[in-house]
N, C-alpha and C positions, 0 to 999 in steps of 0.2 A: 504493500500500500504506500503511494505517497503519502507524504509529510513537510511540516511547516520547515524550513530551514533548519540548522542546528545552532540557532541562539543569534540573534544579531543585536548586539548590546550596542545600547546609547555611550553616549559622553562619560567619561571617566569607566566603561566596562560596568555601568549600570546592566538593570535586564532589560531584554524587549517584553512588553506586555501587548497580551491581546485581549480587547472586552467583548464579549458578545451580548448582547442585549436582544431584546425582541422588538420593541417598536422605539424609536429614540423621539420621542416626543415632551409634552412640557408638566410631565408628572413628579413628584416626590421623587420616585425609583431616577429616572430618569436625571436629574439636577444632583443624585448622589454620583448615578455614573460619571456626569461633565465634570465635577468637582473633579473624581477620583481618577480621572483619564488627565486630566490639564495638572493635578500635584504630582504624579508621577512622572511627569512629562518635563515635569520645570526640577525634578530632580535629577535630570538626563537620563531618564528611561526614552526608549523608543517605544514610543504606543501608536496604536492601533484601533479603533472602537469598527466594530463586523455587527451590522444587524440588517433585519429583514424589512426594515421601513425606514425610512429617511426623508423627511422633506425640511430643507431648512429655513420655509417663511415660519413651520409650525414647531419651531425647535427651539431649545437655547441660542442664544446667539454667541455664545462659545465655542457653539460647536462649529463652528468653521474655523479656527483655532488649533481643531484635531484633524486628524487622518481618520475622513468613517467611510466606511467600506459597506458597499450594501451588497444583499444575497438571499432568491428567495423570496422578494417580493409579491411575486405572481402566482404563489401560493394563497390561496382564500386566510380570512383572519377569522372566519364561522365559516357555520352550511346554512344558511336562511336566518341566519339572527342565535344560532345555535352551537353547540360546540368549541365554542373559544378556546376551551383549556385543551383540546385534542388537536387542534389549529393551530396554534402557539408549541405546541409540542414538537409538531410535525416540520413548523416554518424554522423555530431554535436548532433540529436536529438535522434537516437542509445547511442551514448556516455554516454549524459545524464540520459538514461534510464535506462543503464546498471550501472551508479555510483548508481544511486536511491536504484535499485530492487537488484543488485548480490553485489555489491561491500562491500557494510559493513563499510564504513570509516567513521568514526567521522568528520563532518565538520560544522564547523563557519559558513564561508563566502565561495560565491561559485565568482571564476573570471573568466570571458570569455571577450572573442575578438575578433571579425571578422566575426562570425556566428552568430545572435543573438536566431536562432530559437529555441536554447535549453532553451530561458529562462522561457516559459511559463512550460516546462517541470518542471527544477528545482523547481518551485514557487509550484510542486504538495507535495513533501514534508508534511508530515500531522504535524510537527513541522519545520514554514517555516522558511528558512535560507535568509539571503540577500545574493543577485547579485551585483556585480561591473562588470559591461558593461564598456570596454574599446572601443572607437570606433576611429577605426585607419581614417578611411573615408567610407561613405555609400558607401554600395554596389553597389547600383544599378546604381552609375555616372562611376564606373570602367569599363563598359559594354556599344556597341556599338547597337544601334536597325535600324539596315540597311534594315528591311523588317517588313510587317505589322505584319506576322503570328511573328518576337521577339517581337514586341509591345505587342502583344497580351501573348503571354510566360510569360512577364517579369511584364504584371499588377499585379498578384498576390503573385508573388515574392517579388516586390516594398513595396505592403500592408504590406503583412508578417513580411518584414525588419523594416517597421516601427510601427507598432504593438507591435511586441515582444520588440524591442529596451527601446520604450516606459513603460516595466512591469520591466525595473532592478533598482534596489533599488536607485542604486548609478550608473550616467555615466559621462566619463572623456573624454576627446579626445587631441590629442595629439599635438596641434598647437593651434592658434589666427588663425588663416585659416581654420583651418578643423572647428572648435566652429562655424566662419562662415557657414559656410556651412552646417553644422548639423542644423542650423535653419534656412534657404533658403530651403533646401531638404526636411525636416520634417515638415510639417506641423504643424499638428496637436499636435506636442509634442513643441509650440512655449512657452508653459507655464515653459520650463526646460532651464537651462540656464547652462553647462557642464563647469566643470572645465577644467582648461588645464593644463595638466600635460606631461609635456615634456618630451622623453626620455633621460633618461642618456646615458654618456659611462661607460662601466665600466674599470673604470683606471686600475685598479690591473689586467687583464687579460692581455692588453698591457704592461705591465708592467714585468710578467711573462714568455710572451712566446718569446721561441727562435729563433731570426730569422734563415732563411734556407740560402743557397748561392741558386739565382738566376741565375747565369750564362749562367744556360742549358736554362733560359728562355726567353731570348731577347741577341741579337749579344754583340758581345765584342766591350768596349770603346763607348758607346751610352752616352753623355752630357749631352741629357735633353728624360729624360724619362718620360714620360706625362702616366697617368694611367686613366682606367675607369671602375667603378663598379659596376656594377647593374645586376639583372637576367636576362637573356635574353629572354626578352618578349617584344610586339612591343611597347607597352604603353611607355615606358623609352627610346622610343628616341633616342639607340645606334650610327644608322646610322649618327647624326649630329657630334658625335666627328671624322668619318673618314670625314665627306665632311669637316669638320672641318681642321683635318691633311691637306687634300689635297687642301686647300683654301691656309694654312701655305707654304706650299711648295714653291706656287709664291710668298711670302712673302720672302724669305728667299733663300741665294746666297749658292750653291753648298756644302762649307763646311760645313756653318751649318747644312743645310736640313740633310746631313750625318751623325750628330749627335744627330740626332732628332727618338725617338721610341715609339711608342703607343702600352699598351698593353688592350686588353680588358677582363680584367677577369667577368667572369658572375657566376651568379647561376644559374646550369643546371642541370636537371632531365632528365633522358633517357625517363623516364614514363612520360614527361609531354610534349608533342605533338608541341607545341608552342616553348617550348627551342629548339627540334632538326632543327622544321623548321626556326627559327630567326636564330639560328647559321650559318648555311648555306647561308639564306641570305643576312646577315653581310660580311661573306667571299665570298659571291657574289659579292659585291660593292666594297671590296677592293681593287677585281681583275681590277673590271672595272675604279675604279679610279686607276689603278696602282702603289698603294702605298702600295701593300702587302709586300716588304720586308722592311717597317715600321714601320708592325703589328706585332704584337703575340696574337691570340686569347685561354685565357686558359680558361680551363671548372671545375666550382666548387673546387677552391683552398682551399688549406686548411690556419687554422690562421696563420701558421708561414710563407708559401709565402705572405699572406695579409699585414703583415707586414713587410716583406722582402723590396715587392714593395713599400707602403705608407714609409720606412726608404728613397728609392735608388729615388723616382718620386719628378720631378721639383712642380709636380702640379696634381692635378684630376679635371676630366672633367665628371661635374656631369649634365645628360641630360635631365630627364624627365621633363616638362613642368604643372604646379600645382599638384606638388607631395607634399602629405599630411603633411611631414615632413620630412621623411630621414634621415638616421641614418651615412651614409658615410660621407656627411660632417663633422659629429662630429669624424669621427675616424681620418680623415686626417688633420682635425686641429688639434688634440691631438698629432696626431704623426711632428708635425709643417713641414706642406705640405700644402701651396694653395689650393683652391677650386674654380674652374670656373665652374658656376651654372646658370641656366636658372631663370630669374626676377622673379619667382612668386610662389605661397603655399610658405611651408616650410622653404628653403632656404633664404627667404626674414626675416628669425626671428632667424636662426641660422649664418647667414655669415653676416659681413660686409665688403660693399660693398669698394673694394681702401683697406680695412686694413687688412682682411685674405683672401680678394681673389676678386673676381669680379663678377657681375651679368648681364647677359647679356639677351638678347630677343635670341629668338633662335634661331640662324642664322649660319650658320656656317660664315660667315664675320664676325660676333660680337666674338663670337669662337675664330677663329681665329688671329683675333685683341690681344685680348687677352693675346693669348700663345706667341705671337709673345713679348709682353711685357716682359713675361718671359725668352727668349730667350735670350734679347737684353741686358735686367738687371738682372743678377743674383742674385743680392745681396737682391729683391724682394721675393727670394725663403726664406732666412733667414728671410728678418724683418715680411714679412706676418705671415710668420710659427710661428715665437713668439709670434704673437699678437693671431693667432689661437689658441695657446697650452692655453695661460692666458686665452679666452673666453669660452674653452670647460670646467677650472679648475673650472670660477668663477659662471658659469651660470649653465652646466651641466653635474653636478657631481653627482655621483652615491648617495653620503649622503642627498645630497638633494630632489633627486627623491625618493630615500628610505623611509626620514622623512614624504615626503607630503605621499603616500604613504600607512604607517602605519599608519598614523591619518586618513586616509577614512578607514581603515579595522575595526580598534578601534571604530570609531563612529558607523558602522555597525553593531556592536558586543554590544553596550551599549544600 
């Protein structure tokens, strides 16, 4: 069988790295890949990022910064709205097959995330390379089995997941929460014990880009601009931050309510079945709580609105309910902006709770309550924001994430 080159090391005899991902898009997953492709990169590693999808008006805009290689594409991502996780299998194990047999690249260390099924693939290699399995959260709890014949779907998926997971040389995962859970879910692999390796922000990005004027995007003279971010899929919970709004309302005497605006920016794909239908019916419930001239729903912003908003918002209003980690919190403390966050994953190891923001059960009353704080005390918008910007400096910074990092690449390599 061909094979990737026999190592073609960067600057100073760094490794070459190869990332495979599945769709390089503008998700959590996705902004840990660009981080972790562009700090190994600037350590004089040779990288590479291999995936099945690529467009980059819908991407980071780092990524034209990297080497991405696409493979695969013309593989379906369902069968009629169906099937993703056997799609995504199929396209990840393409990928793989294609870097092996066509591709030609000199590689070290091979990194993947979220797919594991190409890891048996890679391991075919006749001079074997190591794996670093990043795992953001198993698969198979992000998925609902509301009927016998998905029980029956998803046993051999489940195996799969855990199987191949179980064959990478080296696996991280990106919380004290998800580490939990990686050995609750797996079984069988309770002999492994995963590091945790947090995601950075990467400061220098906010740091560089310019913000836009907002104007055209929420009404004139709005005082407290409450923001929220996430893609729009049903898992994240969107609808709590409007019954949220609309809880705030009776909280809250005519003027202020007046000066009060939600925006929801999402990550949305026209091709992805689930963003057109969530959107719609998000702007369904606004109507029917009648707090649409509240709202502004925008669809896949780019950085400089992103940070436009996180400069001009009181606070973000972060929803989903044991999310693995999450990567918003950390940009909005950065950018020293509040974070009102549901109690649990994640957000329970990146926010504190009274000092950059608040943690609530998921209610829109507790929500609520909340904003309402913010409303009342402005000056919570400053001292939280400070104590955010110092916790994202001290805990998670890109040097840090970089360093650990490079020492799992390096040990892979020795």
């Amino acid at each position: 069988m061909a094979e990737p080159g026999e190592g073609g090391e960067g600057e100073g005899g760094a490794p070459s790295v190869l990332f495979l991902h599945p769709d390089l898009g503008l998700g959590g997953a996705e902004r840990l890949v660009v981080d972790a492709a562009l700090a190994l990169q600037a350590r004089g590693c040779r990288v590479q990022v291999w995936t099945a999808r690529y467009e980059p008006e819908r991407c980071f805009a780092e990524t034209q910064e990297l080497a991405v290689r696409r493979a695969g594409g013309w593989l379906p991502r369902s069968l009629w709205g169906r099937g993703h996780a056997v799609c995504a299998a199929l396209r990840m194990a393409f990928v793989a097959l294609y870097v092996l047999l066509l591709s030609g690249e000199p590689v070290d260390v091979f990194v993947c995330d979220q797919v594991s099924a190409c890891i048996p693939i890679l391991r075919l290699a006749r001079t074997r390379k190591k794996v670093l399995f990043y795992c953001h959260f198993p698969d198979q709890l992000l998925t609902k089995r509301e009927s016998f014949l998905k029980r029956i779907y998803r046993m051999p998926l489940d195996w799969l997941e855990e199987y191949t997971t179980g064959m990478a040389d080296c696996i991280v995962v990106n919380s004290n929460f998800t580490a939990g859970v990686f050995k609750e879910t797996f079984k069988s692999l309770s002999h492994i014990n995963p590091d945790v390796l947090y995601p950075s922000l990467n400061i220098n990005s906010f740091e560089t880009i310019v913000p836009v004027d907002i104007a055209e995007l929420i009404p004139k003279k709005k005082k407290f601009l409450f923001l929220s971010i996430n893609r729009y899929e049903r898992k994240k919970n969107l609808a709590l931050a409007l019954e949220a709004l609309h809880e705030l309302q009776g909280r809250l005497d005519s003027h202020d309510w007046n000066d009060v605006h939600l925006v929801m920016a999402g990550g949305y794909d026209k091709a992805v079945l689930e963003n057109v239908e969530h959107y719609e019916e998000l702007r369904s419930i606004a109507a029917k709580l009648n707090i649409n001239d509240h709202v502004t729903f925008l669809r896949s912003f780019s950085d400089e609105q992103k940070i436009s908003l996180l400069s001009n918002s009181v606070c973000v209003l972060y929803t989903p309910s044991n999310e693995h980690f999450g990567i918003v919190p950390l940009e909005a403390m950065y950018m020293r902006c509040p974070v009102i966050a549901v109690n649990s994953g994640g957000p329970l190891e990146s926010i504190l709770h009274n000092v950059t923001g608040f943690l609530c059960d998921p209610l829109p009353t507790q929500f609520a309550e909340a904003m309402e704080k913010i409303v009342r005390d402005p000056l919570l918008k400053d001292t939280m924001g400070a104590a955010g910007r110092v916790r994202v400096t001290e805990k998670f910074s890109l040097g840090a994430f970089s360093e650990q990092l490079y020492q799992y690449i390096r040990r892979l390599t020795q």
